[in-house]
C-alpha positions as CSV (number, residue, x, y, z in Angstrom):
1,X,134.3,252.6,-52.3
2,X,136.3,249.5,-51.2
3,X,136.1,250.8,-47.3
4,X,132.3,249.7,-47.6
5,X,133.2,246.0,-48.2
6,X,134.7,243.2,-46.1
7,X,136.5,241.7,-47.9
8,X,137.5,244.4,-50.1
9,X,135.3,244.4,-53.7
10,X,138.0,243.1,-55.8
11,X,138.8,240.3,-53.6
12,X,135.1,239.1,-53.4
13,X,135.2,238.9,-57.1
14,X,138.4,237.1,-57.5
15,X,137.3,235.0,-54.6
16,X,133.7,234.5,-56.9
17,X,136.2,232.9,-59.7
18,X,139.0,231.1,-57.5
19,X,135.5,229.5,-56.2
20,X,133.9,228.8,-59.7
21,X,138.0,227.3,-60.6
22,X,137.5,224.6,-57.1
23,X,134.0,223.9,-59.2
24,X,134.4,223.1,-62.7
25,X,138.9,222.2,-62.3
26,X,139.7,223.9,-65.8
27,X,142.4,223.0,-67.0
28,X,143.0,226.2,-69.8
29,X,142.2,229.6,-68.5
30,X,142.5,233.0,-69.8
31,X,141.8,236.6,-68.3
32,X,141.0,239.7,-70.4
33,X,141.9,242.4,-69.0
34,X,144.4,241.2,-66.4
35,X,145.9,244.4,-66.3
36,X,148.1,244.1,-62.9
37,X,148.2,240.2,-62.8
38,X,146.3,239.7,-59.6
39,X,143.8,237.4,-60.5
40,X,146.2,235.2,-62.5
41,X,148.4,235.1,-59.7
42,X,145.9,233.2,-57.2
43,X,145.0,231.1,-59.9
44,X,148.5,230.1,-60.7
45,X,148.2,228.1,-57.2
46,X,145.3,226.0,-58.4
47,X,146.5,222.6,-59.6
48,X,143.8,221.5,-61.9
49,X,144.8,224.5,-64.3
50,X,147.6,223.7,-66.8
51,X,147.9,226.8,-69.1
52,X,147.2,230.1,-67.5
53,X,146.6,233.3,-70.0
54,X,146.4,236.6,-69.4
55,X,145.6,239.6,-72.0
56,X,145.9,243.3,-71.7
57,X,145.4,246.2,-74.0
58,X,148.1,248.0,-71.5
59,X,151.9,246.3,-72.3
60,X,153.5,248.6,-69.4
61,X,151.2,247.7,-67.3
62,X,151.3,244.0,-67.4
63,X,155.4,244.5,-68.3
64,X,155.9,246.1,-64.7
65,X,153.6,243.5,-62.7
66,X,154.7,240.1,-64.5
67,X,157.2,239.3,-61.8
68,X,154.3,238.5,-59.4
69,X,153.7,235.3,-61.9
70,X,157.4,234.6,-61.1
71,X,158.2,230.5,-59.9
72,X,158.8,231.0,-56.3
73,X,161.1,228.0,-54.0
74,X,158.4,226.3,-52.8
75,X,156.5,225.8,-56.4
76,X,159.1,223.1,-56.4
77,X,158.0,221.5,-53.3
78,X,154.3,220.3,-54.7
79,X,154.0,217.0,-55.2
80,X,153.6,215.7,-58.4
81,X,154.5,216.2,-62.0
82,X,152.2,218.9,-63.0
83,X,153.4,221.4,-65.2
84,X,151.8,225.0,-65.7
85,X,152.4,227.4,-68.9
86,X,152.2,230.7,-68.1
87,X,151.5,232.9,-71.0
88,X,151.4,237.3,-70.9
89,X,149.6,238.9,-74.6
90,X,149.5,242.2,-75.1
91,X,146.1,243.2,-77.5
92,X,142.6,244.0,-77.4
93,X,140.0,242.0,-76.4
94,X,137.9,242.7,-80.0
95,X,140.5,241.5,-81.5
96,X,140.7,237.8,-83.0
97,X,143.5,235.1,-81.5
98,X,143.9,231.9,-83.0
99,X,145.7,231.1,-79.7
100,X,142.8,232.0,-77.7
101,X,140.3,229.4,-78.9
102,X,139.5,225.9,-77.2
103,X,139.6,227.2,-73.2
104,X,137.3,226.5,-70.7
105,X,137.4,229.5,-68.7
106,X,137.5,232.6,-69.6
107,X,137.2,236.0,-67.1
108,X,136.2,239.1,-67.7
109,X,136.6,241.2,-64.5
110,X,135.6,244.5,-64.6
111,X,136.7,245.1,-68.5
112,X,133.3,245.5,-70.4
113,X,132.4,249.5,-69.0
114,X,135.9,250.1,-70.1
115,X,135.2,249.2,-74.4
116,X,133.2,251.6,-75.9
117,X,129.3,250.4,-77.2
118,X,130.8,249.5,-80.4
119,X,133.5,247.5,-78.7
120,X,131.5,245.5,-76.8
121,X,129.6,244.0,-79.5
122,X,132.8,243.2,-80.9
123,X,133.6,241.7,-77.9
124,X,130.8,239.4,-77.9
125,X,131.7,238.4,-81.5
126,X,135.0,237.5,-80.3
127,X,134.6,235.6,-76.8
128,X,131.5,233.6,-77.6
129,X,131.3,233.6,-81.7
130,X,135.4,233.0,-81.8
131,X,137.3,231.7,-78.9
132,X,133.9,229.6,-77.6
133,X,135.3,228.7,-74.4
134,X,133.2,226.0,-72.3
135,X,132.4,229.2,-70.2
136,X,132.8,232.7,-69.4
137,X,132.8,235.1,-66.4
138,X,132.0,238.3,-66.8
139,X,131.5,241.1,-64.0
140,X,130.9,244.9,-64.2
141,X,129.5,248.1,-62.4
142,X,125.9,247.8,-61.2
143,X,124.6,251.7,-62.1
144,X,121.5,251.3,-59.8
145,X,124.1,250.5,-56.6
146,X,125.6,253.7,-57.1
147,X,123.7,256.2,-54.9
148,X,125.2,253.5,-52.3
149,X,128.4,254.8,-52.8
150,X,129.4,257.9,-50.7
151,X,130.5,261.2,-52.4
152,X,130.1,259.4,-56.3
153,X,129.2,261.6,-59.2
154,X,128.6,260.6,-62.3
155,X,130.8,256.9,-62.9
156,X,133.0,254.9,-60.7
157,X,136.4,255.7,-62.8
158,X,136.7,258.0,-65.0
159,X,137.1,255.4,-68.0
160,X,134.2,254.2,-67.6
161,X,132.7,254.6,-70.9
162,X,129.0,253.4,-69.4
163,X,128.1,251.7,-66.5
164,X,124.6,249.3,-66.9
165,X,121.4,248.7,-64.6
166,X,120.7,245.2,-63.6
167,X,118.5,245.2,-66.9
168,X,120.5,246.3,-69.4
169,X,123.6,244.0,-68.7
170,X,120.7,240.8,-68.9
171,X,119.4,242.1,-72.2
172,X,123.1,242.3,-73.5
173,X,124.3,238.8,-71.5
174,X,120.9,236.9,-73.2
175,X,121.7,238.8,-76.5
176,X,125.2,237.3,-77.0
177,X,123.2,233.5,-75.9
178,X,120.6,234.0,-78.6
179,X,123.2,234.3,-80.6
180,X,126.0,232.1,-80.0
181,X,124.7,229.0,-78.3
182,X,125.3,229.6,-74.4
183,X,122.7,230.1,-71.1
184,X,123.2,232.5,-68.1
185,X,122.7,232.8,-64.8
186,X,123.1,236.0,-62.6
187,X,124.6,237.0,-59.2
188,X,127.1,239.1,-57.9
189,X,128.8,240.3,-55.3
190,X,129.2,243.3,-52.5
191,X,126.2,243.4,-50.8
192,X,123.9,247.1,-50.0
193,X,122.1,246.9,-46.6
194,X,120.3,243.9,-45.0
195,X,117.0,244.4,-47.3
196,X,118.1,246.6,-49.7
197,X,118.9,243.8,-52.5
198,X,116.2,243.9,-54.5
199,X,116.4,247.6,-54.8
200,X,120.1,248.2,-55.4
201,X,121.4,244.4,-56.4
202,X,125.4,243.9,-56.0
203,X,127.4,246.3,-56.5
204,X,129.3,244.3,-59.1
205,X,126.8,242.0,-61.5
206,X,128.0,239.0,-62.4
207,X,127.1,236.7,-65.6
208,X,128.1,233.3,-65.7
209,X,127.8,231.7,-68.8
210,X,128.0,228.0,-70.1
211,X,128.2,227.0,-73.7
212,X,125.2,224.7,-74.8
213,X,125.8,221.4,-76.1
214,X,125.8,220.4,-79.6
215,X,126.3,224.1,-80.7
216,X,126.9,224.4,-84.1
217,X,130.5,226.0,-84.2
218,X,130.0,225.9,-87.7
219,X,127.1,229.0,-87.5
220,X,130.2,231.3,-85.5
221,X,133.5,230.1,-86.3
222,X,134.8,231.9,-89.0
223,X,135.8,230.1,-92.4
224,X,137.9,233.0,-94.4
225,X,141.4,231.9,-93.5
226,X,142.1,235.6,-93.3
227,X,141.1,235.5,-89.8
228,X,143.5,233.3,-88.8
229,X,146.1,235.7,-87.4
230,X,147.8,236.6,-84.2
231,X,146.8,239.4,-83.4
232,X,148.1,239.6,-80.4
233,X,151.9,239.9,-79.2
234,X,153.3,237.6,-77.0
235,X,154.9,239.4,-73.6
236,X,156.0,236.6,-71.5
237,X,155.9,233.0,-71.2
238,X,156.5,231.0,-68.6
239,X,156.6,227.1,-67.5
240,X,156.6,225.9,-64.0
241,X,157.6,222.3,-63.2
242,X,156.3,221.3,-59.5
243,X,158.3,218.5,-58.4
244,X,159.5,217.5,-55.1
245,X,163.3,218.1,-55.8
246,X,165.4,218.8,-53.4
247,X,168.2,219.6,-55.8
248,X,165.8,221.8,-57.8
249,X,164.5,223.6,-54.7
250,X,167.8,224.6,-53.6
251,X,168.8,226.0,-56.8
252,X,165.6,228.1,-57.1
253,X,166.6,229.1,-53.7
254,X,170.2,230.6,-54.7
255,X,168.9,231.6,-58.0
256,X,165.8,233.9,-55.8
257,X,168.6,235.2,-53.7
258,X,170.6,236.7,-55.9
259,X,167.4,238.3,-58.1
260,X,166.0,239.7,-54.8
261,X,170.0,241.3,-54.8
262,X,169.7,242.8,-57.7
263,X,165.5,243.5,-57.4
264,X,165.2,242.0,-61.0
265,X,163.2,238.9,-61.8
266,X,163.4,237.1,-65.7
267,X,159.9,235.8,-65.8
């Protein structure tokens, strides 16, 4: 599918959020779904962001690809005193996180197909009823692109649980607004043929959402204490102090040197 697009799909949408991220500068970010860590790690150059989250149901997954979060010698070099948390959960994404709450970004790339029905209502409870960031991104499969796509039968991957036409992921996105205080817009990105847009759309929708002022968190935030749990464990966590230190640098240097020697990085 990828050999279609240039740049490759996945890189047009992380290129969609790195762009939104140069918009808004949030300074608390969180990706469900990071799965191999590449999104996090081009947002990890971004100064404006000061705690970096990422959240996977897969812990071997996100275990094996944590190094690419890894300080590297020239971190060290940026001017400044800006310091950025880096934090790795392993847990589902309908699942509740006191941690979670008060961002203003949160990304959903490519995640939602994945939950089954039931799941993604749960989701919706969860992002926008519980963790209420300022907004969200969410991107998935556009179903009426697909007889775009060379040699596809039935869904892109094969755990894909659905994938939605252009009208039924609107008539979810304004669902969860009704419902928990935000507005949308839609777009999205890899393009069909010059013409061909209003027929086929992107092949990945995107929702942007933006939470309404003077919502009243007190209609969605939950009040039973009971809900107050971590439901999520806690992988890796990382802080990265950018100063320009020569003494610092050169340390990271010998210290990189010596992990590339034994091809082992303590992230």
């Amino acid at each position: 599918m990828n050999p279609l697009f240039s740049p490759p799909l996945h890189s047009q949408r992380h290129q969609f959020v790195i762009d939104f991220v140069k918009r808004i500068k949030p300074k608390k970010v969180v990706d469900l779904g990071c799965n191999e860590c590449t999104l996090l790690k081009r947002l990890k150059f971004h100064p404006e962001i000061e705690l970096l989250v990422g959240v996977d149901i897969n812990s071997a997954v996100i275990r094996k690809k944590k190094y690419v979060l890894a300080p590297i010698p020239t971190d060290y070099l940026q001017p400044g005193n800006r310091q950025l948390s880096i934090e790795l959960y392993q847990g589902s994404v309908s699942q509740k996180d006191a941690r979670l709450r008060g961002f203003d970004l949160v990304t959903s790339i490519e995640l939602i197909e994945h939950l089954h029905l039931a799941d993604v209502e749960r989701f919706s409870e969860v992002v926008f009823g519980y963790m209420a960031p300022v907004s969200v991104i969410v991107s998935t499969p556009n179903s009426e692109f697909n007889p775009l796509l060379p040699g596809l039968t039935g869904f892109r991957h094969y755990d894909h649980k659905f994938e939605w036409t252009r009208a039924e992921f609107q008539s979810w996105a304004l669902k969860a607004c009704a419902e928990y205080g935000y507005e949308v817009q839609f777009t999205g990105v890899g393009e069909p043929p010059p013409g061909q847009l209003e027929r086929f759309g992107f092949c990945s929708q995107i929702a942007v959402f933006q939470r309404l002022s003077g919502r009243d968190y007190t209609r969605v935030l939950p009040s039973d204490d009971s809900d107050e749990i971590f439901s999520y464990m806690l992988t890796r966590k990382r802080k990265i102090l950018r100063m320009m230190d020569l003494h610092k640098f050169t340390s990271a240097l010998s210290v990189l040197c010596r992990r590339i020697g034994r091809q082992t990085f303590d992230l």
